[in-house]
N, C-alpha and C positions, 0 to 999 in steps of 0.2 A: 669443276670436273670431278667426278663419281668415279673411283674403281671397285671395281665386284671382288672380293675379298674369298678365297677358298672357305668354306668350315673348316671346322676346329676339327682335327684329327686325332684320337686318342692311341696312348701306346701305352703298353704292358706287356708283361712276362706271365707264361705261364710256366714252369718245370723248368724247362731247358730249350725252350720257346721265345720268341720275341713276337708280338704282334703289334699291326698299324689298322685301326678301324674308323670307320665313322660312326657317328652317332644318330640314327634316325630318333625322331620324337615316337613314334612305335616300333616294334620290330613283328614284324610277321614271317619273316623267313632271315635265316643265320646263313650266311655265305663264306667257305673258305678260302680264299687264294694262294696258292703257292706259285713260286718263282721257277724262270729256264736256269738254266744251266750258268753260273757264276753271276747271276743274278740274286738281287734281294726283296724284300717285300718294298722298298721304297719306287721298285717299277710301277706297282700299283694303285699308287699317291692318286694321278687324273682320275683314277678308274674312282675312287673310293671318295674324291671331291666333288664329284657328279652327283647334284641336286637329284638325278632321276632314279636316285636309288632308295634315297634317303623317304621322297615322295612315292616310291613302291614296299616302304615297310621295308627293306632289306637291309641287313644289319652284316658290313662285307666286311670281313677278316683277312688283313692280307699278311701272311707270317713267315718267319724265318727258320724253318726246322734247324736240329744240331748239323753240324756240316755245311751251312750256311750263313753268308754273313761275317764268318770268325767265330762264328758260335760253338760252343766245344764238342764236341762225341765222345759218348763210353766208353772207356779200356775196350781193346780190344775190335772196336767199330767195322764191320768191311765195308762200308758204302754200296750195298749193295739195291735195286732195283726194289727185289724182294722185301730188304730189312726197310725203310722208308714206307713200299707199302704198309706196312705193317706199324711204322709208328702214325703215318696219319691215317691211319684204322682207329688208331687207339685215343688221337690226338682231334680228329672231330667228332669222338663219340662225347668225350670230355666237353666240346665246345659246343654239343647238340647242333652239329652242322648239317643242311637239310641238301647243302647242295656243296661239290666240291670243284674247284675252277682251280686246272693244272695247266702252267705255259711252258712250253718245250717240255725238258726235263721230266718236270713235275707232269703233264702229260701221260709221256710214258708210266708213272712211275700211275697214272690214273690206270693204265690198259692193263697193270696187272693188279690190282683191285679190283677191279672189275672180272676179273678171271681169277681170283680169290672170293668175292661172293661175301665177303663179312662186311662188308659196308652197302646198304642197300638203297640208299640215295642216287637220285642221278649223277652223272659225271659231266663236266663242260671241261673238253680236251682240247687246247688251242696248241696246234702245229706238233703233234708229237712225231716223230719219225717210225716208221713201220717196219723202215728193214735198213741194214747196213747201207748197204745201195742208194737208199733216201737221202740219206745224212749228206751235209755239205763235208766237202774233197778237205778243205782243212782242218775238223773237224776230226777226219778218217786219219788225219795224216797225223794227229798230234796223238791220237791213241796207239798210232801205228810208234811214233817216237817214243812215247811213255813209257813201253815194254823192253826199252835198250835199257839199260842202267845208265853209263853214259853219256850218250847222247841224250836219252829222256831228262836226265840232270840240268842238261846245256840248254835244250829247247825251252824248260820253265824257266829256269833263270832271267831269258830271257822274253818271257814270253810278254809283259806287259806294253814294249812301244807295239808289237804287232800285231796284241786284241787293238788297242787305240785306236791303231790305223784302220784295222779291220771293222770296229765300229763307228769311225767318223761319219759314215754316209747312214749308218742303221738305225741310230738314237737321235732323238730331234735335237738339234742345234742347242736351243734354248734350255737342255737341261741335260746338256753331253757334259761339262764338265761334272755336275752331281751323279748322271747314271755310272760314269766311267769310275768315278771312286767309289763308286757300290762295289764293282765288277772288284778292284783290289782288295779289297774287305778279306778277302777267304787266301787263308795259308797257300802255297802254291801246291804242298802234298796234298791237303786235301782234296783240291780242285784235279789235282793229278789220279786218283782213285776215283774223282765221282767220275771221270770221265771213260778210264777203264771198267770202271763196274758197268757204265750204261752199255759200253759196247758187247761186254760180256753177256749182259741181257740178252741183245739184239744175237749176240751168238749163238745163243742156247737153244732160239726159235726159231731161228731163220728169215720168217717173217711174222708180224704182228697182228694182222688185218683177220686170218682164221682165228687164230686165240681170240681178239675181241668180238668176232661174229660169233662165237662157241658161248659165249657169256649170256646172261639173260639180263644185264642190266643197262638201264635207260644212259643211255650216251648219246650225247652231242661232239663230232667231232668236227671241228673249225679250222681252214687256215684262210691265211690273206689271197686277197686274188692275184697278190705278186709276189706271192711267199718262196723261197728259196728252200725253203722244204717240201717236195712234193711226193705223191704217191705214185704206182703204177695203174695204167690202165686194169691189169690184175688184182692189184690190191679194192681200186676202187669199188670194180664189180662185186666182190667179195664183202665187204662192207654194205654195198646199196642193196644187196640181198638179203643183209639182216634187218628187223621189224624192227628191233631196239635202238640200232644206230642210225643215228642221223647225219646226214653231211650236212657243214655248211658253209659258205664263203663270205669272208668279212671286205667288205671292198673297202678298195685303198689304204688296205694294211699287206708289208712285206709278212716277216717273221715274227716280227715285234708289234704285235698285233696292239699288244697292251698299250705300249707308250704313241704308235701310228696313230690309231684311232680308237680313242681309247673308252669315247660313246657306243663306237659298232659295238662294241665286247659288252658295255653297261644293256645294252638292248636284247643281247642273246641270255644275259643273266636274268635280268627279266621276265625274258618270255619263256625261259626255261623253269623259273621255280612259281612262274604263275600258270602254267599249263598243268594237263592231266596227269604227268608222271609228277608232280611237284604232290599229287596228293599219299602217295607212293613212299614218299621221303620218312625217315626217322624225325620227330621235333624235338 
């Protein structure tokens, strides 16, 4: 009996950085990935084991910026929406990254680069949320608690049996116990900040959907066809009227598009940095 064995996956540090890649035999295009929300680059493991990337020349980066992971932040850090944009501005110019792939989180943190304009690559944005109102009611509820002193104390404290609970059904079986210690990896303050800062984002704007139709850069924006973050008929329309953004639906993925189906997502990377906007890209 024969089993198929993953490639050999390589890690490295760059600055204040951790990366997970694979190794194709060429590279013709550099792919970045960042992580949702108390998530790590180890989501990306299937996505970067997939023989059909390797065999598209695509050379994919899945990483753990500071503030992720347990990874440290600079005196002073605010976790902000903005400040993130702005280090992976900095952080795939360094990596001559041609394409950048943001899930949740990291998403959002895609629609304001994109409305920043210094990175001029396309964008592949899986499940960002658009507006307060998007966001899952838990989600709302823990940033609504985070801003108590007290009470915000009590809810982290105790927050880890009731992400577990909360992701039993979201992470596949077969690798919930490794996703779920990714998820503890991050100080509970820091994870308490990224979560405020993203809401504050979403405060500042209102909604999301005009700022990135306002941009002129090539976006893809993806969620699962059972995704639990969804848009508004408003937003959508706002969106399907801009030339540069794309919708698109990844079947049979929820939220966790990555870890659900984690081919659908390999096939959108694909055809995204092998299409006409891929020619567009910085190398």
């Amino acid at each position: 009996m024969t089993t198929t064995q993953r490639p050999p996956l390589r890690r490295r540090e760059d600055a204040d950085w951790a990366i997970i890649e694979n190794q194709p035999t060429r590279t013709a295009h550099r792919v970045l990935l960042l992580p949702g929300l108390f998530c790590t680059a180890e989501f990306y493991t299937d996505i970067l084991a997939d023989p059909a990337l390797s065999q598209a020349g695509v050379l994919a980066m899945a990483a753990d910026p500071p503030g992720f992971a347990g990874r440290p932040v600079p005196a002073g850090f605010d976790y902000a929406i903005e400040t993130y944009a702005a280090l992976v501005e900095d952080f795939a110019a360094r990596q001559s990254a041609d394409l950048v792939v943001g899930h949740s989180y990291f998403a959002n943190v895609g629609i304001e680069m994109a409305a920043r304009g210094a990175y001029r690559g396309p964008l592949l944005l899986l499940s960002p949320s658009l507006s307060r109102a998007d966001e899952e009611h838990d989600l709302i509820s823990l940033d609504e608690a985070s801003r108590t002193p007290v009470l915000g104390t009590l809810v982290w404290l105790g927050i880890n049996p009731t992400l577990k609970k909360g992701m039993r059904d979201r992470l596949p079986s077969a690798r919930f116990t490794e996703l779920f210690g990714q998820m503890k990896l991050n100080p509970h303050a820091a994870n308490r900040h990224l979560v405020t800062g993203f809401f504050d984002h979403l405060g500042r704007y209102g909604e999301l959907a005009t700022r990135l139709a306002g941009t002129d850069s090539t976006v893809w924006l993806a969620r699962g066809d059972r995704d639990e973050i969804g848009f508004t008929e408003r937003e959508q329309a706002i969106l399907e009227a801009a030339p540069h953004v794309t919708l698109r639906t990844i079947p049979g993925a929820a939220h966790f598009s990555i870890t659900d189906t984690p081919h659908e997502v390999v096939k959108l990377i694909i055809d995204l940095v092998s299409g006409p906007a891929a020619g567009d890209a910085p190398r």
